[in-house]
Every structure is written in C-alpha cells, then in structure tokens.
C-alpha positions as CSV (number, residue, x, y, z in Angstrom):
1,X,-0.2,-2.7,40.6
2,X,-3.0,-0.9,42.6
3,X,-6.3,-0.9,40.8
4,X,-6.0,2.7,40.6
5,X,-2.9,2.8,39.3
6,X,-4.5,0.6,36.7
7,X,-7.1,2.4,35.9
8,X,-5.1,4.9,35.5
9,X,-2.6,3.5,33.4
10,X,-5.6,2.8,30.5
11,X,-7.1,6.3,31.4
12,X,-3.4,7.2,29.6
13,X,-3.1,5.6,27.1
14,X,-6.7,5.8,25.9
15,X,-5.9,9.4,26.0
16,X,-2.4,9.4,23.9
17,X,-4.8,6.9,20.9
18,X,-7.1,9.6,21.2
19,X,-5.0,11.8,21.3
20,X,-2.6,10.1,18.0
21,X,-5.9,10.0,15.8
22,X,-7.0,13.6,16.4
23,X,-3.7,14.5,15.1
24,X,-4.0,12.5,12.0
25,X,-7.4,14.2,11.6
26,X,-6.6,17.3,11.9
27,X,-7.7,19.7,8.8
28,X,-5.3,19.9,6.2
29,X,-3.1,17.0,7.4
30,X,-3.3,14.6,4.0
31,X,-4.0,11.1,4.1
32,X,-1.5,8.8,4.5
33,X,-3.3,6.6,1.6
34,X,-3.2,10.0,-0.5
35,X,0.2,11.0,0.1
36,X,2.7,10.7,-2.9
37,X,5.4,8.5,-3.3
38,X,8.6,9.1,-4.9
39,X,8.5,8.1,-9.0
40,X,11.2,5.7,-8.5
41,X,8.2,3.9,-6.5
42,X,5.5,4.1,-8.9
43,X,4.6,0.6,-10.1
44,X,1.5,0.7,-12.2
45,X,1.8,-0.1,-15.6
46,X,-0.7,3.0,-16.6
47,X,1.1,5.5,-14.7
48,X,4.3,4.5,-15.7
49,X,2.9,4.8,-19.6
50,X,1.2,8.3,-18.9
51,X,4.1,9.6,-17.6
52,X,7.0,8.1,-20.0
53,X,5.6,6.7,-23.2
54,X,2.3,8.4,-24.3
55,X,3.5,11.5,-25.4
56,X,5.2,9.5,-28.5
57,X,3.6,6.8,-28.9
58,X,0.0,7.7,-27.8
59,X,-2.4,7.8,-25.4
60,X,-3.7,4.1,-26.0
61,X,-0.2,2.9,-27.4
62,X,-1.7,4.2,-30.7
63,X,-1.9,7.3,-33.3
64,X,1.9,9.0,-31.9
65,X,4.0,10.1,-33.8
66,X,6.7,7.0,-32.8
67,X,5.3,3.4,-33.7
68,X,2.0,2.2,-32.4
69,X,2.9,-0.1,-29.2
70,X,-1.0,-1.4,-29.4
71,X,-0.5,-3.8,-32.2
72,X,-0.5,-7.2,-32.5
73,X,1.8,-8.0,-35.5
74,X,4.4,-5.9,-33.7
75,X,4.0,-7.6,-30.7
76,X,4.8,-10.7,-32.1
77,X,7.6,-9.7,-33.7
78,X,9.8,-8.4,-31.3
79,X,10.9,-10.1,-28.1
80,X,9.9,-8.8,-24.2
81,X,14.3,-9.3,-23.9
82,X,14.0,-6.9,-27.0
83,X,11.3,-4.3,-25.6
84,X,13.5,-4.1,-22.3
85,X,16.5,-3.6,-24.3
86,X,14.8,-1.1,-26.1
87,X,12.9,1.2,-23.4
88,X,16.1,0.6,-20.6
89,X,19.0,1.8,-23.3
90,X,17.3,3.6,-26.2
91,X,18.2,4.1,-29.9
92,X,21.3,5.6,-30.0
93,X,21.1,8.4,-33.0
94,X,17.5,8.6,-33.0
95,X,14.5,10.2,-31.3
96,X,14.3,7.4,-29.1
97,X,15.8,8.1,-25.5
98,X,16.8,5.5,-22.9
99,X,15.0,5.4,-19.8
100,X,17.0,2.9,-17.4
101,X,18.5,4.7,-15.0
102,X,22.0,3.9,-15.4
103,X,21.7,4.9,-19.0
104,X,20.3,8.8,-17.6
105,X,16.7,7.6,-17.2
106,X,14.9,8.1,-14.5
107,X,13.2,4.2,-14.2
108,X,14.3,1.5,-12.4
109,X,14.8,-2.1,-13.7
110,X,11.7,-3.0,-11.9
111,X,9.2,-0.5,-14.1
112,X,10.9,-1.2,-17.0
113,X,9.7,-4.8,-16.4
114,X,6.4,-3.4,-15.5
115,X,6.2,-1.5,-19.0
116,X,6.8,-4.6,-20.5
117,X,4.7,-6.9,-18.8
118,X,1.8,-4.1,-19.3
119,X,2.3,-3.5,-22.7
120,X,2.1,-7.1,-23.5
121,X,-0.6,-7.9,-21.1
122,X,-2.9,-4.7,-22.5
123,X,-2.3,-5.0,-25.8
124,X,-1.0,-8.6,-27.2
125,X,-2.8,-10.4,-29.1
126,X,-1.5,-13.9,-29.8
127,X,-5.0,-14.8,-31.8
128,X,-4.5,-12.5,-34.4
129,X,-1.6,-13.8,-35.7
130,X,-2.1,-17.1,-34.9
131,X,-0.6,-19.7,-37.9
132,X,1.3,-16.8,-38.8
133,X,4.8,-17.3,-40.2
134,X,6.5,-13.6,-39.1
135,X,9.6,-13.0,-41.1
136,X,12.9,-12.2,-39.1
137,X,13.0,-8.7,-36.7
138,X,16.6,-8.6,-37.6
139,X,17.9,-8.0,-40.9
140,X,21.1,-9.5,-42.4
141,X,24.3,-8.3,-41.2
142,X,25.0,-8.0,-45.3
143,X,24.0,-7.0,-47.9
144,X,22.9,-3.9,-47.7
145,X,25.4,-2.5,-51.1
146,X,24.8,-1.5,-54.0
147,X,23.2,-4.6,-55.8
148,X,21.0,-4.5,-52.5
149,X,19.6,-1.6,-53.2
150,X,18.9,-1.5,-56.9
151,X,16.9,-4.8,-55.8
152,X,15.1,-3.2,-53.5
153,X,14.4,-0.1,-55.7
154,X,12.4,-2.6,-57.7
155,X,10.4,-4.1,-54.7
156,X,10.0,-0.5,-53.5
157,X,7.7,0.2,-57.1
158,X,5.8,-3.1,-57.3
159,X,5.3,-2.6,-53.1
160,X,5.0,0.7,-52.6
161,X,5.1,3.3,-54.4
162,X,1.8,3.4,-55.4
163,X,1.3,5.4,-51.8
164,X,4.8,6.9,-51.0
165,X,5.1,8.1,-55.1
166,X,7.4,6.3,-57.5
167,X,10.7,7.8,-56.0
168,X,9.1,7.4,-52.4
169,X,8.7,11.5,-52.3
170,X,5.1,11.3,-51.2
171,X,1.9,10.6,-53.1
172,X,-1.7,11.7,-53.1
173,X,-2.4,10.5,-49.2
174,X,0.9,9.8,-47.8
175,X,4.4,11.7,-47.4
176,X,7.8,11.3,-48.6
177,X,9.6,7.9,-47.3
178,X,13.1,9.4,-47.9
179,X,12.5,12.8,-46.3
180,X,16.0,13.4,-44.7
181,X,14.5,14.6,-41.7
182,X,12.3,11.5,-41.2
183,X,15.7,9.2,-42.0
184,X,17.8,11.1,-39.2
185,X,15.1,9.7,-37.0
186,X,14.7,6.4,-37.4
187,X,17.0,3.2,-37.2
188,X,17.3,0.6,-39.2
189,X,15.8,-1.8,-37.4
190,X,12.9,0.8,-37.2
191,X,12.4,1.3,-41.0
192,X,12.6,-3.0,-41.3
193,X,10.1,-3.2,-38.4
194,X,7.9,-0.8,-39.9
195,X,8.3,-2.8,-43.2
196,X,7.4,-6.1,-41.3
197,X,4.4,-4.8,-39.4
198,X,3.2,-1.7,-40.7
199,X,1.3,1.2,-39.2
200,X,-2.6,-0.2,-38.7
201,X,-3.1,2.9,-37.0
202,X,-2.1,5.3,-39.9
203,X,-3.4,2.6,-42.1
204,X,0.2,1.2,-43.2
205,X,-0.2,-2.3,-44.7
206,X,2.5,-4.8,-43.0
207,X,4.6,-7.2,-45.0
208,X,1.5,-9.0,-46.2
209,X,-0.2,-6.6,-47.3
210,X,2.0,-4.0,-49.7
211,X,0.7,-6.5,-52.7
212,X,-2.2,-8.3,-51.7
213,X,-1.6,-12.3,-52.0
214,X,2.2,-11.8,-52.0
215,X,3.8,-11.3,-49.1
216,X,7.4,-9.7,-49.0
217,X,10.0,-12.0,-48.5
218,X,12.4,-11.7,-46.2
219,X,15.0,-10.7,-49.0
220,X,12.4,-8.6,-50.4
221,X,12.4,-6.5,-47.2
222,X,16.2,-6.4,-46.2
223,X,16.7,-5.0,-50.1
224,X,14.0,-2.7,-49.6
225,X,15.5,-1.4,-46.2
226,X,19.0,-1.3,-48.1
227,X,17.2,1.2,-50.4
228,X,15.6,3.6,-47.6
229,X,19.2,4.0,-45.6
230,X,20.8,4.9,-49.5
231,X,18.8,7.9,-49.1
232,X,19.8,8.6,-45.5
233,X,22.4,11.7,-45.1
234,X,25.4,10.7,-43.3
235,X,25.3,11.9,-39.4
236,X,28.9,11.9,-37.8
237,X,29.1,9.8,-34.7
238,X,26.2,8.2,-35.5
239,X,26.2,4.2,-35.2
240,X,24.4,2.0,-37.9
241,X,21.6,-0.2,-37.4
C-alpha cells in the first residue's frame, strides 16, 4: 500500500470512531449504562424485594401486613429448599401468590434464588438463636380432632388469651385470633409458624415466650393450631395445610 493510501486509510477510520462516538453523544440518546433491562434480567436482591415482596411483607422485611421476613427465629426455622418452595409456588388458598414463572409468576429460577440468598444474607442471624432447640416447622400429619383441639383450647388460656381474649375474639391491645376473615388467609403451616416464632415486629412473643419460663411444646403447639383451624369456615376447593 502507497503511503498515501495509508494515510488515508487512518484518515477513515479515525473519522467513522469519531464519527461512532458523536453518535452515542448525541442529546437525548441514553446511556448504554442507564438503559433498562428487561425484569426477567434484574438480579439484585433489593430490587427484586422492592418490586415483589415489600408491599406485604415490608419495606425492611418488617411491619407488613404478611409475616416479618427480617427475623431471626423465623429464619431458623424454615429451610432456604422451603423459602424457594414457598416464594416459586405460593400458598394455595391463601393471600400468598406464586411467583415462579411456570406457576404464572413473572421470576425466573435464578431470582428466586437471589430472593433467597438476600433474604438470608440481610437478615439472618445465626447468633441469636444460637443453643437454641427450635421445635419442628411441620406439624403432625394427625391429630388435629377433636381431643386435639379441646387440648389445645386449654393451652390457648394458659398461653394466650391473656392478649387475644379468653375465646381468642380480641383483647385490650390485640384483635380477634379466630376472625374468619383472618382464617381464610392464612395456612396452617402459617398459624404454626406464627406460633413457633411469633411477630417481634408487632410485639408477638414466639413459642418461648407466651408463658415466660415455659416454653410450648411441640404437642402444645400442634393442639393449639388444631384449635385455630376448628374456627376456620370451610372454603370449597380449598386444600388443607
């Protein structure tokens, strides 16, 4: 190649790269760093939350009207298989929706992992219930009849009815426990979980704490579960559990 033909070759291209970044630059063009990405491609744990899960359960995983996320005992109690299981496919029956995509979500596999990983990265706390002996997240497959619940009708006034009233109808600070409205809502798993670890955010004692120096057993709490679903109204199509 000539030198001129050289020097003209550069003078080219020089130009297009000039030419390329003006184009970029050019007012109202946005920024490729700026530009949005589809949510399917949305990674980070906060935005994911934001978007998906703070509307229920709060801005901070704390004070929704679903259970706090930000709490410790909770976090210990249930399993990240169980957390996945429960944000990817729901609660069937109750207020809680699936978000996997093949269950009509909109998230993928991959930020349903990242929900979980976030959650339990942000607001875990293995040292606070360190040494702790947690009783079972699932209750018995039996009984929940009739004996069940006359036990449990007894653990419900020793535990708690000095808050939710002596028929669990509301008392002085808190609301009813057997509203039918609030039953239609919830699972069975969620009234034992709540049981097991409370609300700290509302100020709801966990298992430990209903009577101060004795804990609920593990019986205690599936007959006291048996007696909150006795006062749930019968939904059609809806499954137990």
């Amino acid at each position: 190649m000539k030198p001129s033909a050289s020097l003209t070759a550069a003078a080219v291209a020089v130009v297009a790269s000039l030419g390329s970044a003006a184009c970029d630059s050019l007012p109202g063009r946005p920024i490729v760093a700026n530009r949005e990405v589809l949510p399917s491609q949305v990674m980070a744990f906060d935005v994911i939350y934001k978007r998906n899960c703070a509307g229920c359960h709060g801005a901070n995983g704390r004070l929704g009207a679903a259970r706090s996320l930000n709490d410790p005992v909770y976090l210990a109690l249930v399993s990240a298989d169980r957390l996945r299981t429960i944000i990817g496919g729901g609660v069937p029956g109750t207020s809680m929706p699936a978000f996997s995509a093949p269950a009509g979500g909109d998230l993928t596999d991959a930020q349903i992992d990242a929900l979980v990983t976030g959650v339990l990265t942000h607001w875990a706390r293995p040292e606070a219930v360190a040494g702790l002996t947690l009783p079972p997240y699932d209750g018995p497959s039996k009984g929940s009849g009739a004996a069940a619940r006359e036990r449990g009708a007894a653990v419900f006034a020793s535990a708690c009815a000095r808050c939710h009233g002596p028929e669990g109808k509301g008392g002085p600070t808190v609301g009813s426990i057997v509203d039918p409205s609030y039953l239609a809502l919830v699972s069975d798993q969620s009234l034992r979980t709540t049981v097991i670890a409370g609300r700290s955010d509302l100020g709801k004692p966990d298992w430990r704490e209903d009577t101060p120096g004795r804990p609920l057993t593990p019986q205690q709490i599936s007959d006291l579960v048996a007696w909150l679903v006795g006062h749930r109204q019968p939904v059609p199509g809806r499954p137990e559990g």
